[in-house]
DSSP file (Angstrom, degrees, kcal/mol; ACC not computed):
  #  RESIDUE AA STRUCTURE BP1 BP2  ACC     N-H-->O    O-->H-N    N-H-->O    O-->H-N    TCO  KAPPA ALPHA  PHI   PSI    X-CA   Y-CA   Z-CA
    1    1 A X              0   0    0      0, 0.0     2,-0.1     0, 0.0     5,-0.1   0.000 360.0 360.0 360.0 121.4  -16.1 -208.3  -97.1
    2    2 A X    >   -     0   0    0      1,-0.2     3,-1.5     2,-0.1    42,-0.0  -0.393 360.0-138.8 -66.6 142.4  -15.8 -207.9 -100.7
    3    3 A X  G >  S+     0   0    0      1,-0.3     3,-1.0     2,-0.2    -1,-0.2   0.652 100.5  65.8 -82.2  -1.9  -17.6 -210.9 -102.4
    4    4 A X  G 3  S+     0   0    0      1,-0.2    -1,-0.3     3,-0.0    -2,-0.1   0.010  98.8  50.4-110.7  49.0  -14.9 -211.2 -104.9
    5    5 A X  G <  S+     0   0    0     -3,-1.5    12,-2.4    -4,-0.1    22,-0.3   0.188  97.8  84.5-137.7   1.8  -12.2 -212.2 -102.1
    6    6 A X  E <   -A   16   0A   0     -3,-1.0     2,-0.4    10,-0.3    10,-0.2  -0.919  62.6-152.0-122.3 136.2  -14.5 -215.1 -100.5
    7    7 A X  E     -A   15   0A   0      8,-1.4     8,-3.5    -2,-0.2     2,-0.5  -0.846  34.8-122.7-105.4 149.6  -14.8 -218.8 -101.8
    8    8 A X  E     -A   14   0A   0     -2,-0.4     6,-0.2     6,-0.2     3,-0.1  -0.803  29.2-167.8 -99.5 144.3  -17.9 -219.6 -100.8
    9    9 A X  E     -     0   0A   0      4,-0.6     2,-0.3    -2,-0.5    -1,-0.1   0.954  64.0 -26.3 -83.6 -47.7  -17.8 -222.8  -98.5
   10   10 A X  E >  S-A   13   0A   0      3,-1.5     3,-2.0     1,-0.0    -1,-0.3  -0.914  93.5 -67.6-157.9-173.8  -21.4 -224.1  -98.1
   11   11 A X  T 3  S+     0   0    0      1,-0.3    -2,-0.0    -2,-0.3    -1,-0.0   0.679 131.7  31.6 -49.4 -46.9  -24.6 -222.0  -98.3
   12   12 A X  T 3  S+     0   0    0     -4,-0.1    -1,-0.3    -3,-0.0     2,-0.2   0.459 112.3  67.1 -93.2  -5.7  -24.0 -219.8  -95.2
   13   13 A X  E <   +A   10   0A   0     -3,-2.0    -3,-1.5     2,-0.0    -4,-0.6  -0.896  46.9 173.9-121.0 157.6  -20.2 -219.6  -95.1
   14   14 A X  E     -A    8   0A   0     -2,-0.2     2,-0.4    -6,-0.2    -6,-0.2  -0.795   8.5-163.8-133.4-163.6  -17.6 -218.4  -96.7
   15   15 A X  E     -A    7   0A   0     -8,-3.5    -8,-1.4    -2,-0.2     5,-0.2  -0.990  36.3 -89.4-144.2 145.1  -13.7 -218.0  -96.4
   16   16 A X  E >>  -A    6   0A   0     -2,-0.4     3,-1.1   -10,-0.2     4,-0.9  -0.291  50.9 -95.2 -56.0 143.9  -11.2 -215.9  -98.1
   17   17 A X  T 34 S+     0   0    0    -12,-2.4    10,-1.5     1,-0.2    11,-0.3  -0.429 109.6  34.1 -64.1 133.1   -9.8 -217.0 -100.8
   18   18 A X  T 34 S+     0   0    0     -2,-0.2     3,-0.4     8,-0.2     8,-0.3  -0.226 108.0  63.3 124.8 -59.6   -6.4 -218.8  -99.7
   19   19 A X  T <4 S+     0   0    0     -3,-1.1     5,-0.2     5,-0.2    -2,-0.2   0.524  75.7  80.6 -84.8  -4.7   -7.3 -220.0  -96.7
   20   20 A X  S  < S+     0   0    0     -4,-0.9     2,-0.2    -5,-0.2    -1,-0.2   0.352 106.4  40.9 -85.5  13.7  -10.2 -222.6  -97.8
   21   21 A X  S    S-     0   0    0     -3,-0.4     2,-0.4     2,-0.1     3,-0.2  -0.707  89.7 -74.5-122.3-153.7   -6.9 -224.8  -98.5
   22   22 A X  S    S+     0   0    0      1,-0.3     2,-0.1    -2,-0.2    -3,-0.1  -0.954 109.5  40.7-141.4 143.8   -3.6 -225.9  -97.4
   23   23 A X  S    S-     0   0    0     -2,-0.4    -1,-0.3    -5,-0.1    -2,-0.1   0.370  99.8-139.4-109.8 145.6   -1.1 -224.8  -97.3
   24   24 A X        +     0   0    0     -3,-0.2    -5,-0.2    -5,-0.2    -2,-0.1  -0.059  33.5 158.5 -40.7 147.8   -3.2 -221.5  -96.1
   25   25 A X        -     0   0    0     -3,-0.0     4,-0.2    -4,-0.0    -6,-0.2  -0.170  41.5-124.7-177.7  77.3   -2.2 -218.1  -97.3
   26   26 A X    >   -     0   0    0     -8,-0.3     3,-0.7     1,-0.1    -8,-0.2   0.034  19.5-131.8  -4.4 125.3   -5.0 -215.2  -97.2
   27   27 A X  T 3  S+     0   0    0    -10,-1.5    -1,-0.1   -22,-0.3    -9,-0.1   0.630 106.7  55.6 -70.0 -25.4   -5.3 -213.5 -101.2
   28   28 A X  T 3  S+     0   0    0    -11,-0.3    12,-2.9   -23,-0.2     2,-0.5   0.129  85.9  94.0-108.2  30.4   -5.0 -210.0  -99.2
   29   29 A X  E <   -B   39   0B   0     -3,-0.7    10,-0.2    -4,-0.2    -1,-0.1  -0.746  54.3-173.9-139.4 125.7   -1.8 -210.5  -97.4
   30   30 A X  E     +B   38   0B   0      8,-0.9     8,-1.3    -2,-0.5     2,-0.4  -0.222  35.4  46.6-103.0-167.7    1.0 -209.3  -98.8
   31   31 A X  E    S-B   37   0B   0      6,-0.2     2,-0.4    -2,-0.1     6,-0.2  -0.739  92.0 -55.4 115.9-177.8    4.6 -209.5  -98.1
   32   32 A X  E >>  -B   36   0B   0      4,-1.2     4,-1.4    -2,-0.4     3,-1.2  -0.996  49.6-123.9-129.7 135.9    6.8 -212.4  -97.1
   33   33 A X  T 34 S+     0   0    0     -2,-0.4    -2,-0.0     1,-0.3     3,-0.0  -0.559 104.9  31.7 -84.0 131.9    5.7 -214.4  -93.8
   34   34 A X  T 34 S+     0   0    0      1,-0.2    -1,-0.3    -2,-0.1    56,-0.1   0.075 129.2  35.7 104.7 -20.8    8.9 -214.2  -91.6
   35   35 A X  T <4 S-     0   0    0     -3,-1.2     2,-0.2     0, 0.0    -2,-0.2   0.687 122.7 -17.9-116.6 -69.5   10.1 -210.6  -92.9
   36   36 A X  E  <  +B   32   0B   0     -4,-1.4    -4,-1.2     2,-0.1     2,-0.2  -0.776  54.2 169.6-164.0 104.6    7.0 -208.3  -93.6
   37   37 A X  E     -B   31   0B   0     -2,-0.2     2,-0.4    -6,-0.2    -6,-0.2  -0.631   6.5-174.4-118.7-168.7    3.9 -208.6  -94.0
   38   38 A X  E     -B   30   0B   0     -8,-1.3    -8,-0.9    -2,-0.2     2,-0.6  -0.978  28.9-116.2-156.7 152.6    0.8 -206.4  -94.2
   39   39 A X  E     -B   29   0B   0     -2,-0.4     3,-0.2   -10,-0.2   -10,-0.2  -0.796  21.7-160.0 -58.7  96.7   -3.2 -206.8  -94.5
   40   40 A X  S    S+     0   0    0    -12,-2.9     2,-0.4    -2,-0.6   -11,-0.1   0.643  85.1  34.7 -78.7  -7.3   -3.9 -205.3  -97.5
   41   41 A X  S    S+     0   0    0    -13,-0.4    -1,-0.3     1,-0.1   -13,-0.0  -0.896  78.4 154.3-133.8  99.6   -7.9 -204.7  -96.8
   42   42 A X  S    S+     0   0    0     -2,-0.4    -2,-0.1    -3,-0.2    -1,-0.1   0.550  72.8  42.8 -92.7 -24.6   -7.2 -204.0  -93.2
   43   43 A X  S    S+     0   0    0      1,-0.2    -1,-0.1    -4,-0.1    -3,-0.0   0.474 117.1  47.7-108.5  14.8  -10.0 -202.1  -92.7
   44   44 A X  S    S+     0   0    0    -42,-0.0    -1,-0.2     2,-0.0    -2,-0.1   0.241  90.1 130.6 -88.6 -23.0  -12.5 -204.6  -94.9
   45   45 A X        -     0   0    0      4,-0.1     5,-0.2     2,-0.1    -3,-0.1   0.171  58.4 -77.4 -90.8 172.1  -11.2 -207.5  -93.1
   46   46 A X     >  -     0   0    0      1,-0.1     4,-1.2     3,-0.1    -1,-0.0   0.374  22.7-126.6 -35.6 166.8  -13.0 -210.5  -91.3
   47   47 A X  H  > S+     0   0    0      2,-0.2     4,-1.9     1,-0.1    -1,-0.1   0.813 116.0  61.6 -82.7 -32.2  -14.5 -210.7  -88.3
   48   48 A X  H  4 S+     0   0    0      1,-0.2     3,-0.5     2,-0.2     4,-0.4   0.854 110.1  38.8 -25.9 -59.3  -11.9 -213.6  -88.1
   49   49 A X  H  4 S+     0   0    0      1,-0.2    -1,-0.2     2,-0.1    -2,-0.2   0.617 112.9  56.1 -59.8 -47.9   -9.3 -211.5  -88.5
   50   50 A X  H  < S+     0   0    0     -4,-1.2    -1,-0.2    -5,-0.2    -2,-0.2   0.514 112.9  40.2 -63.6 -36.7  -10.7 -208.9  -86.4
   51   51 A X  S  < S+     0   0    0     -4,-1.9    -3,-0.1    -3,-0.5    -2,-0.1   0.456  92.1  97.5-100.6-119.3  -11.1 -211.1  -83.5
   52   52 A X        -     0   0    0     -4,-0.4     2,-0.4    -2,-0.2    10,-0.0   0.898  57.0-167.0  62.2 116.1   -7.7 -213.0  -83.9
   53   53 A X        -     0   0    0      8,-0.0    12,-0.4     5,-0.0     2,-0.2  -0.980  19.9-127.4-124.5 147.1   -5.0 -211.3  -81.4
   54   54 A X    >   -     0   0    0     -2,-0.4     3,-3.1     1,-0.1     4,-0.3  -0.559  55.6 -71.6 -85.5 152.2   -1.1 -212.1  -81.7
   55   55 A X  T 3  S+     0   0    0      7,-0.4     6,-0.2     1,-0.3    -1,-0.1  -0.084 115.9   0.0 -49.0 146.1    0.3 -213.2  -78.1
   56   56 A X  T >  S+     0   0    0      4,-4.4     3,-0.9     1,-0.1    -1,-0.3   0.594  84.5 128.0  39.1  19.4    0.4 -210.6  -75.9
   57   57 A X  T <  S+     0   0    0     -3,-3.1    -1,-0.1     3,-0.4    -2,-0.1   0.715  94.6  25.4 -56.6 -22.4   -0.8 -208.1  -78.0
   58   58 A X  T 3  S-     0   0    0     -4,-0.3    -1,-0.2     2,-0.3     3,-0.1  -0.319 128.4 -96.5-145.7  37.4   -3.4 -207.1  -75.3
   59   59 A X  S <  S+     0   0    0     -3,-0.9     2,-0.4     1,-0.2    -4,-0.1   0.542  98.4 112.7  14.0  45.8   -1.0 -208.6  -72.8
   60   60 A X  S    S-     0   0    0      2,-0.0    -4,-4.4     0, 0.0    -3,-0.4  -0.879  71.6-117.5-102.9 139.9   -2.8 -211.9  -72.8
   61   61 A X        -     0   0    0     -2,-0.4     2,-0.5    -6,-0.2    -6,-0.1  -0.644  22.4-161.4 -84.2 138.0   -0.8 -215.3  -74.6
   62   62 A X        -     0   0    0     -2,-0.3    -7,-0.4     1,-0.1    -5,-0.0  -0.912  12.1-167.1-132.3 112.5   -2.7 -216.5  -77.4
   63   63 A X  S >> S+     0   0    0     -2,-0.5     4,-1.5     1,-0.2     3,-1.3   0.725  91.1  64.1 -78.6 -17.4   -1.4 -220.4  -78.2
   64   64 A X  G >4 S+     0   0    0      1,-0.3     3,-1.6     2,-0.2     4,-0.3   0.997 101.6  48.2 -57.0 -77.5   -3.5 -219.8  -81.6
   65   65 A X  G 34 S+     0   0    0    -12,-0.4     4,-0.4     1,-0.3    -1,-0.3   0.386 106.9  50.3 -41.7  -9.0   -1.2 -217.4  -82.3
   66   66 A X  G <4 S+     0   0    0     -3,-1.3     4,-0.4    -2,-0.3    -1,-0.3   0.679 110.1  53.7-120.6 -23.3    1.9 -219.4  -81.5
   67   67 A X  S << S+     0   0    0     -3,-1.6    -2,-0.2    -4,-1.5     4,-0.1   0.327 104.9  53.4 -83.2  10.3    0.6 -222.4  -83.9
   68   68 A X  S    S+     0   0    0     -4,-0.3     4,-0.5     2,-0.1    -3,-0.1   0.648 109.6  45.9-115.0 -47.6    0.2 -220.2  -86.6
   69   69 A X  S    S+     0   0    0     -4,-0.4     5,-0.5    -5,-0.2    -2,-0.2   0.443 111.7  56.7 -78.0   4.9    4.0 -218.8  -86.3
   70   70 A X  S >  S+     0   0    0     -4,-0.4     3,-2.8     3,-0.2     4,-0.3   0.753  95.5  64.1 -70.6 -48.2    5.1 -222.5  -86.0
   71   71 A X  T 3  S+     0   0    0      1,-0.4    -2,-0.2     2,-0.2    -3,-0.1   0.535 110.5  37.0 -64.6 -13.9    3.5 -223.3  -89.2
   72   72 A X  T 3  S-     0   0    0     -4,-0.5    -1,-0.4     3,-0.0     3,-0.1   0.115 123.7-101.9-104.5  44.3    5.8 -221.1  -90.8
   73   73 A X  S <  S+     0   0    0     -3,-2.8     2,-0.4     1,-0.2    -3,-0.2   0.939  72.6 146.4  75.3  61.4    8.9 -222.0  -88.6
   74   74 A X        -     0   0    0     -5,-0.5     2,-0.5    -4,-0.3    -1,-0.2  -0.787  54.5-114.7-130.8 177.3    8.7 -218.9  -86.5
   75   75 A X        -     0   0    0     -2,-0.4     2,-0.1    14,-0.3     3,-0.1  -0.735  42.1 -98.6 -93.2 134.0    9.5 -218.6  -83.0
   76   76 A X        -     0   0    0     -2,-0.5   -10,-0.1     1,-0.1     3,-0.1  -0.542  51.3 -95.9 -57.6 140.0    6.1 -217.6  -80.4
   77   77 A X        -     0   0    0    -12,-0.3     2,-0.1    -2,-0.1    -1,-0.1  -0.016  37.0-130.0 -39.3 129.7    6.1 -214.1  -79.7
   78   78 A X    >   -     0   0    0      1,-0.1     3,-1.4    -3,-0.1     2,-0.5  -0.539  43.9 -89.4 -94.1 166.4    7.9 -213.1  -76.2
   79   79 A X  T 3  S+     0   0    0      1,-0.2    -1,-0.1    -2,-0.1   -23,-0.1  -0.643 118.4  33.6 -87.9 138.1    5.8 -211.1  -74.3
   80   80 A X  T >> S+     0   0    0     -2,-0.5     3,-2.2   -24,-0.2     4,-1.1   0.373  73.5 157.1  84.5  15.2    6.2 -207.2  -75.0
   81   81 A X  G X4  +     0   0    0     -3,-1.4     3,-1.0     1,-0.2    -2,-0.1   0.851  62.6  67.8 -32.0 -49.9    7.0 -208.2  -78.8
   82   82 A X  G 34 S+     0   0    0      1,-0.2    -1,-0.2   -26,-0.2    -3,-0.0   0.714  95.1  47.6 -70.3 -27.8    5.9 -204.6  -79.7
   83   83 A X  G <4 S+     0   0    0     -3,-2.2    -1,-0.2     2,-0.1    -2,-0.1   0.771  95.5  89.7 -80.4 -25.0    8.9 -202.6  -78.1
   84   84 A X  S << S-     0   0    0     -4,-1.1     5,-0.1    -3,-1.0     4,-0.1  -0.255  93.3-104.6 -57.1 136.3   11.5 -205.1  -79.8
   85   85 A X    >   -     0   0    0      1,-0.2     3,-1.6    -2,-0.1     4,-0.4  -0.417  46.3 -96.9 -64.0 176.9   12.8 -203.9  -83.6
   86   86 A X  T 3> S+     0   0    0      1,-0.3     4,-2.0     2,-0.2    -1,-0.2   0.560 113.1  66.5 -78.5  -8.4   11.0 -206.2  -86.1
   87   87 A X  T 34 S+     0   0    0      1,-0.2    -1,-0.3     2,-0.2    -2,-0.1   0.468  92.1  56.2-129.7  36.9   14.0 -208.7  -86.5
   88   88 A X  T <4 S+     0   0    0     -3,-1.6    -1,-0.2    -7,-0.1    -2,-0.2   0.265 112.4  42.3-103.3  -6.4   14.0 -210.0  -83.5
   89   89 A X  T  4        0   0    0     -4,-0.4   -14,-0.3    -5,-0.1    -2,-0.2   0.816 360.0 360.0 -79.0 -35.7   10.4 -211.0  -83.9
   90   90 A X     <        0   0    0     -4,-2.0    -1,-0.1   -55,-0.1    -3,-0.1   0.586 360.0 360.0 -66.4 360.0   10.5 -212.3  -87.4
């Protein structure tokens, strides 16, 4: 992780800058939450990030995932979200 994308939080942690407040919002994701967004260091990004799966993405429900699209007023993901076009997800 580049270090000039991380607030550091106390000695041993840090967080991206964005998310160490509220309302959260990652410095590397662009886009608009509810139309399109994209990871802009996708292939830098956290291990957070990294571990983090959207419901049914690996056809498991992830309620993490469904409080994080409530916090922007979004609907939870129906299972097989990937075959639908994108604006019936958003």
């Amino acid at each position: 992780m580049p270090d000039e994308l991380v607030a550091q939080i106390t000695p041993s942690r840090v967080a991206m800058i964005g998310t160490d407040r509220k309302p959260a919002r990652c410095m590397s994701l662009a886009g608009e939450v509810g139309s399109a967004v994209a990871c802009t260091i996708y292939d830098k990004r956290s291990s957070t990030c990294r571990e983090f799966e959207a419901s049914w993405e690996n056809g498991e429900h992830n309620p993490d995932c469904d409080k994080a699209r409530a916090a922007h007023g979004l609907p939870p993901l129906p299972p097989h979200w990937n075959d639908l076009p994108l604006e019936r997800i958003a």
